[in-house]
C-alpha positions as CSV (number, residue, x, y, z in Angstrom):
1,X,16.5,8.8,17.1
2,X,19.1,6.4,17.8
3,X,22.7,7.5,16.7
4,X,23.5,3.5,15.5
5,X,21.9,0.3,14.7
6,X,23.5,-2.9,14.9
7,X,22.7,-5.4,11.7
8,X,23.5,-9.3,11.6
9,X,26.2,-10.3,9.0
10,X,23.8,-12.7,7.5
11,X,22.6,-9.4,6.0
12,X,25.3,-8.2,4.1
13,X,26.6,-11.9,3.1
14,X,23.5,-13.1,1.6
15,X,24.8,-13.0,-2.2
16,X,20.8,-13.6,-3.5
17,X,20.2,-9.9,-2.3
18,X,20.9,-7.1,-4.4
19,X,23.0,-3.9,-3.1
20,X,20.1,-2.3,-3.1
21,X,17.2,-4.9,-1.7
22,X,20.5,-4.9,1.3
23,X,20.3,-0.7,1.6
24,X,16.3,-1.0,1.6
25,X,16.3,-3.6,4.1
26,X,18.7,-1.6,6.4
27,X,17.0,1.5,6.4
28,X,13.9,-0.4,6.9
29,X,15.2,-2.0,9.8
30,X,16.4,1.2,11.4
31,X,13.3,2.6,11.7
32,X,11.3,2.3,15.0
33,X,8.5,-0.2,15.3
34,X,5.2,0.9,14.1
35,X,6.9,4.0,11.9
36,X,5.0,4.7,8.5
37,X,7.0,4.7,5.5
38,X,5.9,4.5,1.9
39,X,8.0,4.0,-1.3
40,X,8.5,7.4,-2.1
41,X,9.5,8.3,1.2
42,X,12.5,5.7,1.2
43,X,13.2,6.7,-2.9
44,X,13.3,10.7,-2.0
45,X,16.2,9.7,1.3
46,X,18.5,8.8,-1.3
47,X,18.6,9.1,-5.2
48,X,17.0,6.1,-5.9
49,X,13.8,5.8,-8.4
50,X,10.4,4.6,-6.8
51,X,10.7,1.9,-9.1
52,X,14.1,0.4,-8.2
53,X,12.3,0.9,-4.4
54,X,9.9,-1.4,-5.1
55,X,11.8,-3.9,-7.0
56,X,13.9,-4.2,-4.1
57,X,11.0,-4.5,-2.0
58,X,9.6,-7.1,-3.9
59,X,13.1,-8.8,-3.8
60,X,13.3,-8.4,0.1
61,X,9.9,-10.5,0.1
62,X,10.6,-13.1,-2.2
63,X,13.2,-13.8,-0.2
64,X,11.6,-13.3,2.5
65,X,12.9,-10.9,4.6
66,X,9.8,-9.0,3.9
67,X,6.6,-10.0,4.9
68,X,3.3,-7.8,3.9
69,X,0.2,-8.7,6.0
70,X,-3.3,-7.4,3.9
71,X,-6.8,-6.7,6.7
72,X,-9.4,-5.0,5.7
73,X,-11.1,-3.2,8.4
74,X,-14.7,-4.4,8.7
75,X,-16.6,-1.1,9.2
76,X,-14.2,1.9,6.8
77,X,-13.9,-1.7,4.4
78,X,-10.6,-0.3,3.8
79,X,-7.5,-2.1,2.6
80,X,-4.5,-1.8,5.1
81,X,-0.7,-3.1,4.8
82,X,1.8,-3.8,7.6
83,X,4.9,-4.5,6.4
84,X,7.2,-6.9,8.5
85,X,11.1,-6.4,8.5
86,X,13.3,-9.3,9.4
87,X,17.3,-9.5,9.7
88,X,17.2,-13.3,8.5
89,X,14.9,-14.4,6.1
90,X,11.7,-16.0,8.7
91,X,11.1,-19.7,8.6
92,X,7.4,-19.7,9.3
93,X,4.7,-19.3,6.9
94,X,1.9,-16.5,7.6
95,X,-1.4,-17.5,8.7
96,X,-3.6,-18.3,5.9
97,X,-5.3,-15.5,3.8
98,X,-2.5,-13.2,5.5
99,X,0.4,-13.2,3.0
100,X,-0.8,-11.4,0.0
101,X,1.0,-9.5,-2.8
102,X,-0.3,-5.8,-3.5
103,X,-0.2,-4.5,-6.9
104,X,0.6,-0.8,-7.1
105,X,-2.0,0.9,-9.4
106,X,-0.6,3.0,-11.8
107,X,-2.3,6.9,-11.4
């Protein structure tokens, strides 16, 4: 693991992010490519709720430095999400069908 990360100043100076949308999206950003993370696992790093985790979440995609691509793999016909991380919010629109908002079901 890397002992730094460097982070644009766009980052910290965009006053529509929240303190903590900005903490997600740094962690997030720290992380190698391809690493699996889910909302508890970023909640239980610090003493944040899984709730405020995904509110900053959703915050980091509607303003989209978040983008979460849906497939469904034809032969399991499971549901998978990729989540991509960006250090300015991207300019182009996903593919269509690709951009979709998932729901967390309550247990």
């Amino acid at each position: 693991m890397r002992a730094f990360a460097a982070l644009a100043k766009t980052l910290s100076r965009d006053r529509r992010l929240s303190w903590g949308a900005v903490g997600v999206l740094a962690y997030l950003l720290c992380l190698p490519n391809g690493c699996w993370v889910t909302e508890r696992i970023i909640a239980e790093r610090r003493r944040e709720g899984c709730m405020s985790v995904v509110a900053s979440l959703r915050e980091l995609e509607e303003r989209r430095y978040l983008r979460r691509v849906v497939s469904r793999d034809p032969v399991t016909r499971r549901y998978s999400t990729v989540c991509e991380v960006f250090e300015r919010p991207y300019e182009s629109a996903a593919p269509a069908g690709e951009m979709q908002k998932v729901r967390l079901v309550a247990a």
